[in-house]
N, C-alpha and C positions, 0 to 999 in steps of 0.2 A: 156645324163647322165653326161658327163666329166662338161658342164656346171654348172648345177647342184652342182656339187661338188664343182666347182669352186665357187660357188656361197654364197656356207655355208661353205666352209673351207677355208684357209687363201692365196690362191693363187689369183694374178690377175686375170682379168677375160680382155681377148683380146676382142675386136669389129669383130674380124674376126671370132670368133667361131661359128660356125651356129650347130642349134642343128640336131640331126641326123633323117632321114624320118620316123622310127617309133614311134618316142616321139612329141609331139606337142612344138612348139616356147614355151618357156620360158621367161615370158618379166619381164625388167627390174624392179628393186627394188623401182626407182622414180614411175612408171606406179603403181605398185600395190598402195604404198604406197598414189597416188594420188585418186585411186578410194575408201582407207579404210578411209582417213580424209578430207571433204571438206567443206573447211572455207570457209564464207559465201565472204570473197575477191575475193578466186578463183570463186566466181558462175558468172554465164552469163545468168541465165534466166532472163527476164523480168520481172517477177511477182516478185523475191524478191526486184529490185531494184525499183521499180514501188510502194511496199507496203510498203518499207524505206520511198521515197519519199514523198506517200502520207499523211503518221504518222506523218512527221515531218512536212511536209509545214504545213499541219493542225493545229500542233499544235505550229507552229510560229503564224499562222493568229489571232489563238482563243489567245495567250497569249499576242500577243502587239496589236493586233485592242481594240482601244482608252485605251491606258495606262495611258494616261494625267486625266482620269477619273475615279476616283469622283475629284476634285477639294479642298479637305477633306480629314484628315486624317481618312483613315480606317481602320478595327477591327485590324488587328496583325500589323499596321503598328504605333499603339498605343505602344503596347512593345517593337520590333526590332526598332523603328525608335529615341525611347529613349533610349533605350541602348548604339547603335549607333553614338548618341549626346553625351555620355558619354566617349565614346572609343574614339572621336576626341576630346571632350577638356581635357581629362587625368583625368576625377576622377576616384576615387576610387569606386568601387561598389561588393555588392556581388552577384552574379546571381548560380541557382544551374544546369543549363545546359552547355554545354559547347558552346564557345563563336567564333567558326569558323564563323558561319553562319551570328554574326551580326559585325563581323570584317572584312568579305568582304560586307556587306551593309556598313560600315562606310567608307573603303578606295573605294566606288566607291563613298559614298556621297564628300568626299575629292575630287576626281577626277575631279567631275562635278561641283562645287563648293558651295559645302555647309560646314558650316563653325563649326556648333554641335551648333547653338545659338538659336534655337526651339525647343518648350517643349515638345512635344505630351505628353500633357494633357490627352485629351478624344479623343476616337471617333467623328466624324464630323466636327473637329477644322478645321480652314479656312490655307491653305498654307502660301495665299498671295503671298510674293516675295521669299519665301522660295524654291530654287531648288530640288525638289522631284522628278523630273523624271530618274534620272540618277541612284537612289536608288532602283526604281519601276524596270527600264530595267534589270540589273544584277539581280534580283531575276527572272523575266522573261525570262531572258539568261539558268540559271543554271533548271530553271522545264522544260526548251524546251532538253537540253542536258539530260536528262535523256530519254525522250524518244529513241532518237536511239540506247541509250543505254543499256535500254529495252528488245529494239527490237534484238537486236543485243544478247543478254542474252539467249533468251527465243529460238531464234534461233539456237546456239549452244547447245542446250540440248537437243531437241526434232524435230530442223531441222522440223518443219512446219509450212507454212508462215503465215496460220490460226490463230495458235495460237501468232505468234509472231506480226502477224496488229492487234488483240483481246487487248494482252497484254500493246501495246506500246500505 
């Protein structure tokens, strides 16, 4: 009982207080409060870290096995890839989306070095010596990060690993 009390009202609570033989142990506030919230960080089963795993390696393999390929520019890489050209050599333009998405394709085509001097024209246009793979990887980066993220989503709301390997 003195525990207890100690417990919810504003006195210290000693390490040496043991509760009395007719009440059961009263455990501490860390203890409960570790059994009422558990972040998928504190878990230690295997299956969850084993269906992270599998979600994302998969969907590493599937999103860069042969990225070099098509050799051509293809469907959305017709508008992000011009845009893009645009955002590196500083024209002006008006676009009615907003422009996160093809201002990190331009500062990685910058990176890898591309220079904004390719038109994408059409669909199937030839690269040639034009560096495109660096533009292709960071889009490839950013759809792989969503999945653990995901997973990691679907897991904190409904805590099952089911739905969370389904979702991701």
């Amino acid at each position: 009982m003195e525990l207890r009390r100690r417990l919810e009202g504003s006195q210290p609570v000693s390490r040496h207080v043991l509760h009395s033989p007719e009440e059961p142990p009263v455990r501490s506030r860390a203890v409960l409060q570790r059994r009422v919230f558990r972040s998928p960080l504190d878990c230690s089963e295997r299956w969850y870290w084993t269906g992270l795993a599998v979600v994302t390696l998969a969907s590493a393999l599937t999103r860069f096995y042969s990225i070099t390929e098509p050799r051509h520019v293809a469907w959305d890489e017709t508008h992000f890839g011009k845009h893009a050209s645009w955002y590196i050599q500083g024209q002006f333009f008006f676009d009615v989306h907003p422009p996160l998405g093809k201002l990190v394709i331009a500062i990685a085509g910058v990176l890898t070095g591309y220079n904004g001097s390719f038109e994408f024209k059409e669909p199937g246009q030839k690269y040639d010596d034009t560096p495109y793979i660096g533009m292709r990887v960071v889009c490839a980066l950013m759809g792989l990060l969503l999945v653990p993220l995901c997973y990691l989503t679907v897991w904190e709301l409904v805590k099952s690993p089911t739905a969370a390997f389904i979702l991701a």
